[in-house]
Each structure stands twice: as C-alpha cells, then as structure tokens.
PQR file of N, CA, C, O and H, with PARSE charges and radii, in Angstrom:
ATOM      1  N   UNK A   1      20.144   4.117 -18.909 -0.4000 1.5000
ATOM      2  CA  UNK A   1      19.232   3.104 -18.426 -0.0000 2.0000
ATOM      3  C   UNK A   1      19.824   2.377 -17.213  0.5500 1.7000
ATOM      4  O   UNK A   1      18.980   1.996 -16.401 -0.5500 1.4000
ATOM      5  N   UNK A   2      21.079   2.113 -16.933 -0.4000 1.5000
ATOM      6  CA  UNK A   2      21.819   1.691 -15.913 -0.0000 2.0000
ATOM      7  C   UNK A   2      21.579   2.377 -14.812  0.5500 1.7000
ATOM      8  O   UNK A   2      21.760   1.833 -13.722 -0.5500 1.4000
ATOM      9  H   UNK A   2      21.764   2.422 -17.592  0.4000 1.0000
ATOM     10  N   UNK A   3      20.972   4.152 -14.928 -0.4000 1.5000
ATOM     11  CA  UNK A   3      21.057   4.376 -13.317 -0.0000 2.0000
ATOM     12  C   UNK A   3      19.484   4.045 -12.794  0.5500 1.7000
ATOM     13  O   UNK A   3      19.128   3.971 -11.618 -0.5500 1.4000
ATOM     14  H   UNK A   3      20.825   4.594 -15.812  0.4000 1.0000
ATOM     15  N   UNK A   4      18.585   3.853 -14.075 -0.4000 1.5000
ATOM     16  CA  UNK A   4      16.829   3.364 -13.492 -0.0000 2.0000
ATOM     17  C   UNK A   4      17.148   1.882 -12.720  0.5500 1.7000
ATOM     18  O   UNK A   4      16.604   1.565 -11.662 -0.5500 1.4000
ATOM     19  H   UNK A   4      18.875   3.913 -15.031  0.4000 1.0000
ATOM     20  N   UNK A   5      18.153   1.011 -13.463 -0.4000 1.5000
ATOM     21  CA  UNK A   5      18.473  -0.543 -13.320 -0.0000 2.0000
ATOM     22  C   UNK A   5      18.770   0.168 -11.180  0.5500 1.7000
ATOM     23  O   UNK A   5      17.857   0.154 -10.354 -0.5500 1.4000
ATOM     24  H   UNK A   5      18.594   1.269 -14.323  0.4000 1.0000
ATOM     25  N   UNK A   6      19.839   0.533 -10.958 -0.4000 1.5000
ATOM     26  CA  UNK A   6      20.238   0.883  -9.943 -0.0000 2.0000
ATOM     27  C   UNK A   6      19.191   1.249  -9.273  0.5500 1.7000
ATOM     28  O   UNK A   6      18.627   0.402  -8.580 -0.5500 1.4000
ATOM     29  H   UNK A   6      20.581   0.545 -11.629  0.4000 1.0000
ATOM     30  N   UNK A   7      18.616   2.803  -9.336 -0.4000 1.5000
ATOM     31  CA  UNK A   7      17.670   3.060  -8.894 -0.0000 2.0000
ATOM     32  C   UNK A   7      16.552   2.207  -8.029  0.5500 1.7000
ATOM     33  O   UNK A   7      16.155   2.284  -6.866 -0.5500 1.4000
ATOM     34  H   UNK A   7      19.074   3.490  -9.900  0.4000 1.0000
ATOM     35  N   UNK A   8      16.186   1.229  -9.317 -0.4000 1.5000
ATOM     36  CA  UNK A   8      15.548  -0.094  -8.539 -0.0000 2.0000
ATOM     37  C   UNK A   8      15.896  -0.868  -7.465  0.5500 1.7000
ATOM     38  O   UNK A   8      15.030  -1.554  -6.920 -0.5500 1.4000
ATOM     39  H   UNK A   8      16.509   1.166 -10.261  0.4000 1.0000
ATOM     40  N   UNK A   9      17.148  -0.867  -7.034 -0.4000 1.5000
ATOM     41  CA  UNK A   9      17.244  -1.720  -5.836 -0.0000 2.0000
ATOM     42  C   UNK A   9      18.048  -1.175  -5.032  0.5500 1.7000
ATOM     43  O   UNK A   9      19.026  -1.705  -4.506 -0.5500 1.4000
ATOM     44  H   UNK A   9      17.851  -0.311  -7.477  0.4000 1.0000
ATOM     45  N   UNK A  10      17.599   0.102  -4.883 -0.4000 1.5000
ATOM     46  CA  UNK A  10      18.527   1.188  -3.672 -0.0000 2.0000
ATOM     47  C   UNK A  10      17.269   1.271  -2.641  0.5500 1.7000
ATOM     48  O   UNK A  10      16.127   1.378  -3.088 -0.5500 1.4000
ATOM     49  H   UNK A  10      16.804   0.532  -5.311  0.4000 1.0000
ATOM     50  N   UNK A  11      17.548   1.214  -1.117 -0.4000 1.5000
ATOM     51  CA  UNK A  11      16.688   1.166  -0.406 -0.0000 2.0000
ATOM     52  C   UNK A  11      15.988   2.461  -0.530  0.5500 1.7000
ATOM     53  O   UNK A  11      16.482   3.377  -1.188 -0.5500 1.4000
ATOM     54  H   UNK A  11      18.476   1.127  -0.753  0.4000 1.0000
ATOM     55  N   UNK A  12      14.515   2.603   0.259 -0.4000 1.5000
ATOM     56  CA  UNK A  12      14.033   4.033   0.448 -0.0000 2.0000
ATOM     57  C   UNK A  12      15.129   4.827   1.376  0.5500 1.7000
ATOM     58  O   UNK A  12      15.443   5.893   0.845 -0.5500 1.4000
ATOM     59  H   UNK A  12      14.113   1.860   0.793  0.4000 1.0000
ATOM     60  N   UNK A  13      15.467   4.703   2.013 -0.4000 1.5000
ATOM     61  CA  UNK A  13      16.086   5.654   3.156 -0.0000 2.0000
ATOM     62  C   UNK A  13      17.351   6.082   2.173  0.5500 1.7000
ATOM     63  O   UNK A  13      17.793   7.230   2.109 -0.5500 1.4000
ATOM     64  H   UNK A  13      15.211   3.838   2.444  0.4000 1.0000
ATOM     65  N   UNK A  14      17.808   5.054   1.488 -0.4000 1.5000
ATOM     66  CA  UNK A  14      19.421   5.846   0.294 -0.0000 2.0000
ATOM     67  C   UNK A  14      19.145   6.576  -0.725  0.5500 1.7000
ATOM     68  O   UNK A  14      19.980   7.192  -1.388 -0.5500 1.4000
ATOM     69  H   UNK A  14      17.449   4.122   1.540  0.4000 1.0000
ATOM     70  N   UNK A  15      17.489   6.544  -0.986 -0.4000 1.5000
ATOM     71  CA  UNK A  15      16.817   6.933  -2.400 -0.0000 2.0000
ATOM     72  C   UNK A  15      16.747   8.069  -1.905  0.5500 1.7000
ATOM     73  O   UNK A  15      17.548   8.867  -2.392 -0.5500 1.4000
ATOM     74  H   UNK A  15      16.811   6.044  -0.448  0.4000 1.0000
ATOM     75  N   UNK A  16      15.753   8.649  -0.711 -0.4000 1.5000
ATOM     76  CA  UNK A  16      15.768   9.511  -0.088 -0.0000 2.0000
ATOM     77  C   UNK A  16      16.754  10.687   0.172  0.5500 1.7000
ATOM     78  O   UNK A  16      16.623  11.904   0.038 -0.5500 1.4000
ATOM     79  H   UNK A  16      15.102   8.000  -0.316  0.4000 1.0000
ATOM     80  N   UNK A  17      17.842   9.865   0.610 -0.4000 1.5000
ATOM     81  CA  UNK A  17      19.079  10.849   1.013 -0.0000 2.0000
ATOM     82  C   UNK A  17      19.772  11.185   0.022  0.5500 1.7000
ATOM     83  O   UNK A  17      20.632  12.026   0.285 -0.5500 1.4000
ATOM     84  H   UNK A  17      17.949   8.877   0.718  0.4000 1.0000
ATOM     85  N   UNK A  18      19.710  10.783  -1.205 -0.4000 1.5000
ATOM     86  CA  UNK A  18      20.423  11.431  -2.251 -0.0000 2.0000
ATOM     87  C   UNK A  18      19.237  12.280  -2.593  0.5500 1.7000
ATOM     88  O   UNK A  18      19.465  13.454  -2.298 -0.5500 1.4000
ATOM     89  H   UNK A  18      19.011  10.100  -1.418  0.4000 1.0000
ATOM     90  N   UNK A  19      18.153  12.111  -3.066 -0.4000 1.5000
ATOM     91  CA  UNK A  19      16.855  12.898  -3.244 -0.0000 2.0000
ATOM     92  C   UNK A  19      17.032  14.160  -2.915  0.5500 1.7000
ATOM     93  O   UNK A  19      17.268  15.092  -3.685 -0.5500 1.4000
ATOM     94  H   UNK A  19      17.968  11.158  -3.305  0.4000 1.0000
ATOM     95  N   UNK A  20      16.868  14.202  -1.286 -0.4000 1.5000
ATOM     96  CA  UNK A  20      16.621  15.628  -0.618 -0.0000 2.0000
ATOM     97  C   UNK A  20      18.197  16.522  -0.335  0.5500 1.7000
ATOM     98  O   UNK A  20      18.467  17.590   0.214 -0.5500 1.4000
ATOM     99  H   UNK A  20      16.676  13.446  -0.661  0.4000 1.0000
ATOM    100  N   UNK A  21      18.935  15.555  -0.961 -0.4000 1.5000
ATOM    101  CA  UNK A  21      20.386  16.425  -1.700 -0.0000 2.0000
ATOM    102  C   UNK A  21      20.709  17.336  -2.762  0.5500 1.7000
ATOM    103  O   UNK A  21      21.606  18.159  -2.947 -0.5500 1.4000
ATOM    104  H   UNK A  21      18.715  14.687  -1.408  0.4000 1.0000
ATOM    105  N   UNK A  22      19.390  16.812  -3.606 -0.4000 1.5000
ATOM    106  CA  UNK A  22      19.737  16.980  -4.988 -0.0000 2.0000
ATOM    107  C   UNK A  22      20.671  16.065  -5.529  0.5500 1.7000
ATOM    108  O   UNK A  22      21.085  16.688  -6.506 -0.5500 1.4000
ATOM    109  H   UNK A  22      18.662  16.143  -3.455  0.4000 1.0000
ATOM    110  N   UNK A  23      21.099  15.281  -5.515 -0.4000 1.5000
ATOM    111  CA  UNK A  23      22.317  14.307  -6.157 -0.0000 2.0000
ATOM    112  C   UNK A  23      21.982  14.106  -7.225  0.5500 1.7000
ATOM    113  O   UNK A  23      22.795  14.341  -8.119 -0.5500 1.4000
ATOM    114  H   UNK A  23      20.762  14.775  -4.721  0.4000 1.0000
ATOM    115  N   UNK A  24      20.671  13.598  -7.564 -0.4000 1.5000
ATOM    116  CA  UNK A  24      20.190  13.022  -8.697 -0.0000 2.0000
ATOM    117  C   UNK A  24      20.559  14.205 -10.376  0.5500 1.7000
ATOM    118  O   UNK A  24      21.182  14.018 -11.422 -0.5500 1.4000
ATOM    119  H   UNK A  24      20.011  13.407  -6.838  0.4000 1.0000
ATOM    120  N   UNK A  25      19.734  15.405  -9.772 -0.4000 1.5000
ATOM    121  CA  UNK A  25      19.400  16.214 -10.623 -0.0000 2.0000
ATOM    122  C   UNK A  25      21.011  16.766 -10.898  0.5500 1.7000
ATOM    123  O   UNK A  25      21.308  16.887 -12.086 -0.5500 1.4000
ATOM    124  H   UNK A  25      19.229  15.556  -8.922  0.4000 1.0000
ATOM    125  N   UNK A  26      22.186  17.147  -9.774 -0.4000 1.5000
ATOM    126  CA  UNK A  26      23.334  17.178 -10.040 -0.0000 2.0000
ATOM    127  C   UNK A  26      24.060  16.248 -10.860  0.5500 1.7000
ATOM    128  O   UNK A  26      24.766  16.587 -11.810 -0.5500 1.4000
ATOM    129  H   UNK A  26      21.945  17.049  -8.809  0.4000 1.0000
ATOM    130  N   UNK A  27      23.895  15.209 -10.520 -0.4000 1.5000
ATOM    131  CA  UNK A  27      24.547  14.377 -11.454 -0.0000 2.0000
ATOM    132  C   UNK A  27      23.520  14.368 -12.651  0.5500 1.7000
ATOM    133  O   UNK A  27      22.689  13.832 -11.918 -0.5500 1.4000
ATOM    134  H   UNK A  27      23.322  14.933  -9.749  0.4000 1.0000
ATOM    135  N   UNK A  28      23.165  14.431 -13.277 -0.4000 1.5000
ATOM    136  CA  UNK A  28      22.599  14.521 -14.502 -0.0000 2.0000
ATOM    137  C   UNK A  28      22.566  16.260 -15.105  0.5500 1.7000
ATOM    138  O   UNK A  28      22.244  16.632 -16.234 -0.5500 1.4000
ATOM    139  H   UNK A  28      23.840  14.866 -13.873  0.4000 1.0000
ATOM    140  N   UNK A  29      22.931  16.951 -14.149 -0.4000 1.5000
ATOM    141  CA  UNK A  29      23.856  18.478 -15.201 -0.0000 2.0000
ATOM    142  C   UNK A  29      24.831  18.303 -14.964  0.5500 1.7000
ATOM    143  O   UNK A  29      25.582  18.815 -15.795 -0.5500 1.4000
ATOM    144  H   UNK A  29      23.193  16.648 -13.232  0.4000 1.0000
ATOM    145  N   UNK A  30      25.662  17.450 -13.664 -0.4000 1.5000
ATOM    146  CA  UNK A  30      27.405  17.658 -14.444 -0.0000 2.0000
ATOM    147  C   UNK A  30      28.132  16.472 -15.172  0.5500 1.7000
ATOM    148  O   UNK A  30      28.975  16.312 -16.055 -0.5500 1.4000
ATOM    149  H   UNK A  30      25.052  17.034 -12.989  0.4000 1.0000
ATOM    150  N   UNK A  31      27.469  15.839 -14.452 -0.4000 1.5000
ATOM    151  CA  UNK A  31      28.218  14.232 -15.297 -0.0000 2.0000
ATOM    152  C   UNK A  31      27.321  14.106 -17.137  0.5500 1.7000
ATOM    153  O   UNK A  31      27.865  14.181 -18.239 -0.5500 1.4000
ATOM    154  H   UNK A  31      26.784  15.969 -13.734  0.4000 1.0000
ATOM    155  N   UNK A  32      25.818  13.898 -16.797 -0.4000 1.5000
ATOM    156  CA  UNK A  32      25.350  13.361 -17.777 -0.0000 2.0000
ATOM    157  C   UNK A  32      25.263  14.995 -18.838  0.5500 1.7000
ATOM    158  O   UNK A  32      24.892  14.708 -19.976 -0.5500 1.4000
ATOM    159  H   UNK A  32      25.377  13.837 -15.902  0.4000 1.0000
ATOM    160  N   UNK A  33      25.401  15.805 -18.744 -0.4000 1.5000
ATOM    161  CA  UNK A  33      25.371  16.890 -19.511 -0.0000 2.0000
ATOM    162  C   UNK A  33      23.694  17.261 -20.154  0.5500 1.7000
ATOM    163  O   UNK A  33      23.458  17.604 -21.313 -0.5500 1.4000
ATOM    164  H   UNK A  33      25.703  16.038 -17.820  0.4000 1.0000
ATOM    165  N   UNK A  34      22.773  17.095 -19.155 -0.4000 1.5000
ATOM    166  CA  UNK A  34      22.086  17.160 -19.754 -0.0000 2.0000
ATOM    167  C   UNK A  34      20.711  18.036 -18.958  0.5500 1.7000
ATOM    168  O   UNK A  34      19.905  17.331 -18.350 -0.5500 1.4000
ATOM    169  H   UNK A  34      22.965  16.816 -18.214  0.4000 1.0000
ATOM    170  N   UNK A  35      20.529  19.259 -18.980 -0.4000 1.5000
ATOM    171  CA  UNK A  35      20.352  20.463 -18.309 -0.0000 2.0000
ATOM    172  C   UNK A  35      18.458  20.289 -18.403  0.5500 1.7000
ATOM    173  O   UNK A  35      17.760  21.092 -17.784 -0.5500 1.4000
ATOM    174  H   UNK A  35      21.183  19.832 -19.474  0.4000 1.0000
ATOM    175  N   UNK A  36      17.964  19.410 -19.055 -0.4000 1.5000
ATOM    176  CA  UNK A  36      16.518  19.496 -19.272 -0.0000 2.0000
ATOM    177  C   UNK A  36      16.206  18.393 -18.395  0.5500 1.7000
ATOM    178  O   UNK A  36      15.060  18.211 -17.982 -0.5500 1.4000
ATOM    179  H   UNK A  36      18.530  18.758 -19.558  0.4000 1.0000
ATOM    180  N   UNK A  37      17.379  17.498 -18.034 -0.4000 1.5000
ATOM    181  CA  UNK A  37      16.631  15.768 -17.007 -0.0000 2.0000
ATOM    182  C   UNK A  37      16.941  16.513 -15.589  0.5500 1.7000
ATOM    183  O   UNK A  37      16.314  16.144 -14.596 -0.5500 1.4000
ATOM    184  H   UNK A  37      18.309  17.646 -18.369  0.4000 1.0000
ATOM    185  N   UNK A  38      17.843  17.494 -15.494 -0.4000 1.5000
ATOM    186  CA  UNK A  38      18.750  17.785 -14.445 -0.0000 2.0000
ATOM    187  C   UNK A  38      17.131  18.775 -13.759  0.5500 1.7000
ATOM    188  O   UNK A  38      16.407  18.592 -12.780 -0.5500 1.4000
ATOM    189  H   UNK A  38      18.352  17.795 -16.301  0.4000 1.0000
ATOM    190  N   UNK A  39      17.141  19.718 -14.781 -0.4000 1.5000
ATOM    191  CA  UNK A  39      15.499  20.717 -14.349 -0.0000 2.0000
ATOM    192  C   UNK A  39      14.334  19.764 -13.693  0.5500 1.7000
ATOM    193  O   UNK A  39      13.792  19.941 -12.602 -0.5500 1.4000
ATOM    194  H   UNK A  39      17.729  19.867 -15.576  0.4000 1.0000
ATOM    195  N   UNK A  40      14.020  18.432 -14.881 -0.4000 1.5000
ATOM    196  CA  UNK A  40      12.733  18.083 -14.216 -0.0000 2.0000
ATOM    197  C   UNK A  40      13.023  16.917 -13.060  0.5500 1.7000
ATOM    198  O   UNK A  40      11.990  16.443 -12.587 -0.5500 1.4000
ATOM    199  H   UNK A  40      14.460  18.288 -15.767  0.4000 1.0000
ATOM    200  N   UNK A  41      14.398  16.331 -12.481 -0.4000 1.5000
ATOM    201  CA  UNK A  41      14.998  15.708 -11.354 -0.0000 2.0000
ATOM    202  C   UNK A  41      14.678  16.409 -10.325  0.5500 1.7000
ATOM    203  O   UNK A  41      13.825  16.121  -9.485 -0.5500 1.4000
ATOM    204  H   UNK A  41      15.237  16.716 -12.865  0.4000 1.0000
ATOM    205  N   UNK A  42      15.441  17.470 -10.368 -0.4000 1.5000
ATOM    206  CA  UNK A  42      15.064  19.015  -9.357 -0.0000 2.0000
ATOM    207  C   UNK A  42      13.646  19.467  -9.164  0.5500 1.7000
ATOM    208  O   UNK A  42      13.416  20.073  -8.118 -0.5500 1.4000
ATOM    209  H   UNK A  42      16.134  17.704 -11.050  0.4000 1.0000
ATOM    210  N   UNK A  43      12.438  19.225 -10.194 -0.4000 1.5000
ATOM    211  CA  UNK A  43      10.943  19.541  -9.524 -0.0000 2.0000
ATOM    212  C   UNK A  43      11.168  18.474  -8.636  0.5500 1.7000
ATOM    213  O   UNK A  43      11.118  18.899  -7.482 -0.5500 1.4000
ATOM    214  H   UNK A  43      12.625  18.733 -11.044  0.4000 1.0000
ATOM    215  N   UNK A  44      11.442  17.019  -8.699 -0.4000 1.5000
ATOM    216  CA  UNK A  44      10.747  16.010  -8.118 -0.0000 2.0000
ATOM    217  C   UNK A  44      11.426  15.923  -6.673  0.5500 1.7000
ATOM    218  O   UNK A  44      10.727  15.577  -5.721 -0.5500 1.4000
ATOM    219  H   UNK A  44      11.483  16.674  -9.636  0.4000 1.0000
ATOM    220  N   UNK A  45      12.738  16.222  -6.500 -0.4000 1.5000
ATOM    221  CA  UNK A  45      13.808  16.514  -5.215 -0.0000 2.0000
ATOM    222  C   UNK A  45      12.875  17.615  -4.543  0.5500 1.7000
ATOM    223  O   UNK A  45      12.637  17.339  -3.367 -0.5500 1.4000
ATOM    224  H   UNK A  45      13.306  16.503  -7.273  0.4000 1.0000
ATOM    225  N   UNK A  46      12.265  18.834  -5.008 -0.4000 1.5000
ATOM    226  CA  UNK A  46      12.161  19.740  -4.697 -0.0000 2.0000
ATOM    227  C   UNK A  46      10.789  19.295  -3.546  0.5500 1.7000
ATOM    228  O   UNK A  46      10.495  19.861  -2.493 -0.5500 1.4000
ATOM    229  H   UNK A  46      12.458  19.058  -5.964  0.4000 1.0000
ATOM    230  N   UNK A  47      10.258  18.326  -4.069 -0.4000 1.5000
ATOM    231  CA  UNK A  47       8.478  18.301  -3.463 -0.0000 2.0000
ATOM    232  C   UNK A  47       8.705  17.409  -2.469  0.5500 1.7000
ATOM    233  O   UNK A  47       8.944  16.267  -2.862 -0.5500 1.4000
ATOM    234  H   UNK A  47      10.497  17.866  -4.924  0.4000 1.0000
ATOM    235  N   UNK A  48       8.703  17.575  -1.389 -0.4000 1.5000
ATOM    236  CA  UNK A  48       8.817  16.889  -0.456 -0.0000 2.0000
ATOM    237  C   UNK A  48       7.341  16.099   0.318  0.5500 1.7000
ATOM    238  O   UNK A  48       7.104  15.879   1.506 -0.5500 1.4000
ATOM    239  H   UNK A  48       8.510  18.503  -1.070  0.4000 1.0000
ATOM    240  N   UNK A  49       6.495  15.798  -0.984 -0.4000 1.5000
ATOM    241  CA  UNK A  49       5.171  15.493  -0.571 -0.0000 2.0000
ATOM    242  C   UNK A  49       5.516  14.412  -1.251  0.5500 1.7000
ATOM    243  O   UNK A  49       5.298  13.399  -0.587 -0.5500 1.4000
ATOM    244  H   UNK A  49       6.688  15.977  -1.949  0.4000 1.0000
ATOM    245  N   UNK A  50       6.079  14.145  -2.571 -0.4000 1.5000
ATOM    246  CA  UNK A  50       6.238  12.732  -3.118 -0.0000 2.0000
ATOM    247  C   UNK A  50       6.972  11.596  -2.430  0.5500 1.7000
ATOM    248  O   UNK A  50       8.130  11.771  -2.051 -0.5500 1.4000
ATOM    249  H   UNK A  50       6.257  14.967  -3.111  0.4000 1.0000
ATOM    250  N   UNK A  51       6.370  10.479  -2.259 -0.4000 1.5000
ATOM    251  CA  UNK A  51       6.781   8.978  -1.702 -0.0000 2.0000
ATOM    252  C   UNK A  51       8.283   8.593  -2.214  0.5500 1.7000
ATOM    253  O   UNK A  51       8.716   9.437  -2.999 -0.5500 1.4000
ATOM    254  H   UNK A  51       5.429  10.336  -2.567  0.4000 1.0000
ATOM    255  N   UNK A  52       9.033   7.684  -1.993 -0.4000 1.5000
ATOM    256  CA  UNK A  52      10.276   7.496  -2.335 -0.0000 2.0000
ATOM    257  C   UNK A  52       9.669   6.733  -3.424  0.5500 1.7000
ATOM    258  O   UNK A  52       9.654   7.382  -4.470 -0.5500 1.4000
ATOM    259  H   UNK A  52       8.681   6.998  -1.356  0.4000 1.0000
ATOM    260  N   UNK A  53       8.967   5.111  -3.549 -0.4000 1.5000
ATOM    261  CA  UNK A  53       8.364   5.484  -4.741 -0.0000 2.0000
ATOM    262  C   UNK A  53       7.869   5.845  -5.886  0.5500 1.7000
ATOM    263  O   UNK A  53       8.129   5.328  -6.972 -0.5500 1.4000
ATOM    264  H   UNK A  53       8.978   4.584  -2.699  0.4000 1.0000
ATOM    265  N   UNK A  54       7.069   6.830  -5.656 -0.4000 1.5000
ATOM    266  CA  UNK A  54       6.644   7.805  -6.547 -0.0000 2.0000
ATOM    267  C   UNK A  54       7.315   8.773  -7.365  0.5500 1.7000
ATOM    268  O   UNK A  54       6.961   9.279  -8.430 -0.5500 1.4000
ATOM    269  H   UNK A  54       6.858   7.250  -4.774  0.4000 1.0000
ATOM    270  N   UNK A  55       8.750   9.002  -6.405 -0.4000 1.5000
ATOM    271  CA  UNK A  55      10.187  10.312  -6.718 -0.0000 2.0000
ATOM    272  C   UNK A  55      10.805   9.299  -7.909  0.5500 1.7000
ATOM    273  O   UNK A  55      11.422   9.729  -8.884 -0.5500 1.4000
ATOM    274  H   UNK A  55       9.038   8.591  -5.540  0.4000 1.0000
ATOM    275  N   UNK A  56      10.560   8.025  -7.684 -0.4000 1.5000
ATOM    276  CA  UNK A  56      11.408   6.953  -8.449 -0.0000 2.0000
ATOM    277  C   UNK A  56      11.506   6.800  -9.815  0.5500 1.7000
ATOM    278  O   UNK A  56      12.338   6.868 -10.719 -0.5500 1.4000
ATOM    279  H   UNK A  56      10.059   7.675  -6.892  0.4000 1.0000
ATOM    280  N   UNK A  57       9.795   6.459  -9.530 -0.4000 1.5000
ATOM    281  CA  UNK A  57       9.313   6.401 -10.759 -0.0000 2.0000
ATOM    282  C   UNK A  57       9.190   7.754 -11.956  0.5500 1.7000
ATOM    283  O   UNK A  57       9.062   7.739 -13.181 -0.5500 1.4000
ATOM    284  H   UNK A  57       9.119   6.404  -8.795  0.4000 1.0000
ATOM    285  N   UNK A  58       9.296   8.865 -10.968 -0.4000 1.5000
ATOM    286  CA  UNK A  58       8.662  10.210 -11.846 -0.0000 2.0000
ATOM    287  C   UNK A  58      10.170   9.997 -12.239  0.5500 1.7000
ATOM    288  O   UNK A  58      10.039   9.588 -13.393 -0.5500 1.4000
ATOM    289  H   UNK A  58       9.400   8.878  -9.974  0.4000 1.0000
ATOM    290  N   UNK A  59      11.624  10.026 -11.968 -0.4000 1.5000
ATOM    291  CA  UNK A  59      12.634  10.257 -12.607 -0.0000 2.0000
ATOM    292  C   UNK A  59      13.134   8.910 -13.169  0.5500 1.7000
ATOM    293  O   UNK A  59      14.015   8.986 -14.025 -0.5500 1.4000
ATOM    294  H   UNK A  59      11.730  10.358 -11.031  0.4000 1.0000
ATOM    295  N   UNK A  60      12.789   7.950 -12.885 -0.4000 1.5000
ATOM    296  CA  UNK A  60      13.167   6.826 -14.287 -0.0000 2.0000
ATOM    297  C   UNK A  60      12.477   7.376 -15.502  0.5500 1.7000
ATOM    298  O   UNK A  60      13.138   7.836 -16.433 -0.5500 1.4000
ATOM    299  H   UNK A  60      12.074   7.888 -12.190  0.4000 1.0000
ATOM    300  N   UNK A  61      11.180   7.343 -15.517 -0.4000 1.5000
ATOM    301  CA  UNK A  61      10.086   8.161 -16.265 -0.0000 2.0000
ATOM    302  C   UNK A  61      10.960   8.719 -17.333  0.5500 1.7000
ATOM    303  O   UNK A  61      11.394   8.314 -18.412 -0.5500 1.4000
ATOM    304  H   UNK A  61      10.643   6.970 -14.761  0.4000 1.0000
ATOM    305  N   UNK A  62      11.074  10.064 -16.448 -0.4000 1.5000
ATOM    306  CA  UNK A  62      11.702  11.345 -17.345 -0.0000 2.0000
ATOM    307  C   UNK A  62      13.097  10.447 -18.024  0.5500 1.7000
ATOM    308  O   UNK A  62      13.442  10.586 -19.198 -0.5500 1.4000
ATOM    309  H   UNK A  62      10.721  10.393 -15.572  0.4000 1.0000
ATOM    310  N   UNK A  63      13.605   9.775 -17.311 -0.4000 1.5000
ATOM    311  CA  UNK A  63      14.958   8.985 -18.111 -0.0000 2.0000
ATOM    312  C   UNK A  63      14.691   8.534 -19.743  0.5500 1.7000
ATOM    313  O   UNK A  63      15.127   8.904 -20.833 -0.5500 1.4000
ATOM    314  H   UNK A  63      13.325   9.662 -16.358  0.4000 1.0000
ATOM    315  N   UNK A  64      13.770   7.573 -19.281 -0.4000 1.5000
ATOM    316  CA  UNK A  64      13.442   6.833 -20.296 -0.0000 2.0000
ATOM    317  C   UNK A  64      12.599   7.618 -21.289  0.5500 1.7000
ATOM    318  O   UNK A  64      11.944   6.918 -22.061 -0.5500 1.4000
ATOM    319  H   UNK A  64      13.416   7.273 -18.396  0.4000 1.0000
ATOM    320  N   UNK A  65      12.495   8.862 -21.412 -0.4000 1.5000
ATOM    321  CA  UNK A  65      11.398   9.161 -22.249 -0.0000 2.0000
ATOM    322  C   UNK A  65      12.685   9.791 -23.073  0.5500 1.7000
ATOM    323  O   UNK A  65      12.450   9.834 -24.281 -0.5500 1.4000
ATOM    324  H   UNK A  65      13.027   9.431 -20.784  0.4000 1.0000
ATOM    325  N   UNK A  66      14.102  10.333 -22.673 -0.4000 1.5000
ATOM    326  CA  UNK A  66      15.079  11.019 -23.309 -0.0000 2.0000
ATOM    327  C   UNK A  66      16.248   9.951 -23.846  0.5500 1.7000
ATOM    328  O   UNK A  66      17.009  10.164 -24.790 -0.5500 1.4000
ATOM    329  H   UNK A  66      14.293  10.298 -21.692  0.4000 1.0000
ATOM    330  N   UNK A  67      16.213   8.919 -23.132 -0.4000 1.5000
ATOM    331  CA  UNK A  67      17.216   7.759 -23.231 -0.0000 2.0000
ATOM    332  C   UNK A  67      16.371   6.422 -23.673  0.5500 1.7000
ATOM    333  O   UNK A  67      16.835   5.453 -23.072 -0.5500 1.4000
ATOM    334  H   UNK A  67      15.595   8.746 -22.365  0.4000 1.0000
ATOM    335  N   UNK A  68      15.553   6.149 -24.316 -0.4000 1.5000
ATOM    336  CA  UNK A  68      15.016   4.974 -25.037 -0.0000 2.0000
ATOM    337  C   UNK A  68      14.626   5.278 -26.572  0.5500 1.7000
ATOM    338  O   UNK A  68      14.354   6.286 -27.224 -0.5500 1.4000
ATOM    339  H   UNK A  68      15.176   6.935 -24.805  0.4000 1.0000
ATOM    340  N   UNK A  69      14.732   3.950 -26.807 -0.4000 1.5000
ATOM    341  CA  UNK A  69      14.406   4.473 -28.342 -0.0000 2.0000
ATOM    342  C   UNK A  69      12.648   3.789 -28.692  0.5500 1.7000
ATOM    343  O   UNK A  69      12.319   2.739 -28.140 -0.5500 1.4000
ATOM    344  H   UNK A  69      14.953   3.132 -26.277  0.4000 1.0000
ATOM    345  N   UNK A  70      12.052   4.233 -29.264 -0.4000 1.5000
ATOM    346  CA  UNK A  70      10.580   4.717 -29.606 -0.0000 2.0000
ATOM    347  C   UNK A  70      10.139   3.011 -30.140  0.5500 1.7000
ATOM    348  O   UNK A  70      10.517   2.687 -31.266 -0.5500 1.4000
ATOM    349  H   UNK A  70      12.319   5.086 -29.713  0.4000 1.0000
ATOM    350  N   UNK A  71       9.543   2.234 -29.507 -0.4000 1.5000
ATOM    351  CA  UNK A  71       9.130   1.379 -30.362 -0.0000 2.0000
ATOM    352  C   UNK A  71       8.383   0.939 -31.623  0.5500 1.7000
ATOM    353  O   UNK A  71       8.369  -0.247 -31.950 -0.5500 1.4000
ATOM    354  H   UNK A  71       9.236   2.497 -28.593  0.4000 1.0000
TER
END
C-alpha cells in the first residue's frame, strides 16, 4: 500500500518515465515476488494510449485488489 501512498504524489512526467520503462511491473516481479501484479503492470506500461492518470489508477487498482483485506 506504501507504493499507491507514493504513487500519489509523484509528478506526471516521473510517473511516466518509470511507466514507459517498465519499472513498475519490474519491480513488482523482482523485488515484490509477485509475477500476476508484475503481468497486469506490464498491460498498462505497454498501452501507450492511457493518461498518466488513468496508468495510476489501473495499477493502484490491481494493488489493492491483491494487497487489501476484504471489508
């Protein structure tokens, strides 16, 4: 939940440049070990039609649906 907290107040242009790196989806198969957030990080890096935004939200999203607990 700490990297959505982050996430939130990284400018577009830094959101971006890790984005169209892949950073995101890398760090979440080598650090976070976890090969199913790392896959759907990588659709959202991959589409270069989504808003910085929109890339944001689709991968906090996917965070929180694997890393929260169910109210």
């Amino acid at each position: 939940m700490r990297f959505v907290e982050l996430a939130e107040g990284v400018d577009d242009d830094t959101w971006l440049d890790h984005l169209r790196r892949h950073d995101y989806s890398t760090w979440f198969r080598e650090s976070i070990k976890d090969p199913d957030l790392a896959g759907e990080a990588e659709e959202v890096e991959s589409d270069d039609s989504i808003d910085p935004q929109a890339s944001r939200r689709l991968i906090a999203e996917a965070v929180e649906r694997r890393y929260t607990v169910p109210e």
